[in-house]
N, C-alpha and C positions, 0 to 999 in steps of 0.2 A: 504494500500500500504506500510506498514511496512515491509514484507518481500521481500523476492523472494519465485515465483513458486516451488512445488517440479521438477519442469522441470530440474533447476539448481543441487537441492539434486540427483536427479537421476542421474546425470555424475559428484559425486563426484568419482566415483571409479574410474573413468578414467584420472582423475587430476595425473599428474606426476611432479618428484621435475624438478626443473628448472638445463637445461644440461650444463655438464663442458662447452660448446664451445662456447656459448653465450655471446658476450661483445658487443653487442649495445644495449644501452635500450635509447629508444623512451618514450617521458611522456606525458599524458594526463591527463586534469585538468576536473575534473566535478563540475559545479557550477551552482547556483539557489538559489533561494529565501527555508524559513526556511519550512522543511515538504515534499519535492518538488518531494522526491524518487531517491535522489544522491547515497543513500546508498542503495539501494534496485537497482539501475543499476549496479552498483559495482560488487554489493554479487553475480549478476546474471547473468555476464562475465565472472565473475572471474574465472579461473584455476585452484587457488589455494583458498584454506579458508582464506577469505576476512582479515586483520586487520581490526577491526572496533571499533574508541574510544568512543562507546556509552555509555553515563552514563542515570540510568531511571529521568525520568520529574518529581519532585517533585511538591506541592504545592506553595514552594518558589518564583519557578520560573517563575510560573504565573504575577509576577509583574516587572517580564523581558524580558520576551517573551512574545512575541502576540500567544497567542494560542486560538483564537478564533475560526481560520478555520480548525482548527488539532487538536479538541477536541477528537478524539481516537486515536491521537502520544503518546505513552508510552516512549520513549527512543528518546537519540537526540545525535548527531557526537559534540563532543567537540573538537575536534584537526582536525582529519582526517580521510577519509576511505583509503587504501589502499587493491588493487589487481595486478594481474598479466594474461597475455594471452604470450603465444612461438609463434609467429610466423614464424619461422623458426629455424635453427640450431644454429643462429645468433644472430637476432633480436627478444626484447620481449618489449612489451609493458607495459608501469608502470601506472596504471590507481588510481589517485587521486581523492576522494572525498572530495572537501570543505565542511566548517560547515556551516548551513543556517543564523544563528542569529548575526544580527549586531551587538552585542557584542564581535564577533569574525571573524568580516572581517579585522580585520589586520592584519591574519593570510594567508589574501588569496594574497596579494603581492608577499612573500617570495614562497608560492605555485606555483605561474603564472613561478618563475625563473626556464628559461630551458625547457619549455615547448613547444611543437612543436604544440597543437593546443587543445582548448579545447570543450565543450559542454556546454550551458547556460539550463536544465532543467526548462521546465515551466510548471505550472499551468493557463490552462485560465483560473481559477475564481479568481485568483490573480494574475492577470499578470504584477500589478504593483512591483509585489517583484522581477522581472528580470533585473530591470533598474539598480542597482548597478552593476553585474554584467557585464551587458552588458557594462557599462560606465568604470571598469577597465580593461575590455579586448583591450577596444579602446585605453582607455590609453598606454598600453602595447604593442600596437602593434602586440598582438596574433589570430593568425586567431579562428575563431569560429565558432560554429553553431547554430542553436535554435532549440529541439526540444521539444514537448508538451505532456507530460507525460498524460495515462489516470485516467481519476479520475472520467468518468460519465458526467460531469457537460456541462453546456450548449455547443453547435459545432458553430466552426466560422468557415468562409472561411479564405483560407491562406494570401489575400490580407487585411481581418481585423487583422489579429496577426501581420503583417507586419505592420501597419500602427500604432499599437497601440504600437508597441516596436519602432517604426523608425529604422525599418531592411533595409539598404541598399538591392539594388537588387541581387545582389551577392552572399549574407549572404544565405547556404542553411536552408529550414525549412521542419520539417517533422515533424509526431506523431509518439508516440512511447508509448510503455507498458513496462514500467523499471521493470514490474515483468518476462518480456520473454526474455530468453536469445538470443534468435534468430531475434527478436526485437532490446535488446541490441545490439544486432553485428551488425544491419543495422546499426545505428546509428553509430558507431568509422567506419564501412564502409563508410559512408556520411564525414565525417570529415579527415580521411584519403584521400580522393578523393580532398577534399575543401583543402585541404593542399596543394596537390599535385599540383592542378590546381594556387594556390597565388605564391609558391615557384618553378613552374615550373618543371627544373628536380632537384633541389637542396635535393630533402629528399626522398627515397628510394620508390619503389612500393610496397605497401605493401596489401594494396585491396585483390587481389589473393589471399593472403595468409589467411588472417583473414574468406574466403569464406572457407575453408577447411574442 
């Protein structure tokens, strides 16, 4: 789950630069535990060719990271991922990847600032790497959502991932394939929606538009 899909390569020729008329940007935070596929949902929205601050995994590092469960991660987000979607003439969407490794969650505070709502990426075979996450978006007061990235690994009902993260009822949850872009877009679909419905009519419809 390193990359994205050729699905994504296949409509790079259709990526366009971003238009004179656009002054609303909307930001979305993507967060999870280290490995998780933040940057592989990124690359695979994205519109534009992703920034992506990945440096490769050395030997070093092994006795900084837990890389037990992501024995074939060759490369890892040191800073950030960053992408972009137009959703209209207007509004564009600014899509942030946080870094997974708790070396570098102090980085994700300054991230959460001005964010309209984020996505917590999980692994069920590690589902305990979601709990930081989940515990500064509460902090923060930013709406969120969870969704379960595939990886193969054992299927739970939506009532055990719930009860194993203490997801309020509210909190939407879905699965997802951070290698399909059509995947990806449910997802900022789901979260766009969850927005909409905390903040009422205070942040723009944008649903519609991301279905295009």
């Amino acid at each position: 789950m390193d990359s994205a899909t050729s699905e994504a390569a296949s409509e790079a020729a259709a990526r366009t630069p971003l238009g004179a008329t656009a002054d609303n940007g909307l930001k979305i935070v993507v967060v999870g535990g280290f490995g998780v596929g933040k940057t592989t949902l990124v690359r695979s929205v994205s519109e534009i060719r992703p920034l992506n601050t990945e440096e490769t995994m050395t030997r070093a590092g092994e006795h900084v990271d837990d890389i037990s469960e992501v024995r074939d991660k060759k490369a890892t987000t040191v800073a950030f991922d960053f992408g972009r979607i137009t959703l209209d003439a207007r509004n564009v969407l600014y899509l942030f990847g946080a870094p997974g490794q708790e070396r570098f969650w102090f980085l994700w505070d300054r991230l959460f600032s001005g964010t309209l709502g984020a996505v917590v990426l999980v692994d069920t075979r590690r589902i305990d790497d979601s709990w930081y996450a989940i515990d500064r978006l509460e902090h923060h007061g930013t709406p969120f959502i969870v969704a379960c990235n595939d990886f193969g690994g054992p299927a739970y009902a939506p009532q055990q991932i719930r009860e194993a993260l203490d997801l309020d009822p509210h909190i939407p949850l879905l699965d997802c394939d951070a290698r399909s872009r059509a995947s990806g877009k449910q997802v900022l679909i789901t979260l766009v929606e969850h927005v909409k419905n905390t903040y009422a009519n205070q942040v723009p419809v944008l649903e519609q538009e991301l279905t295009r």
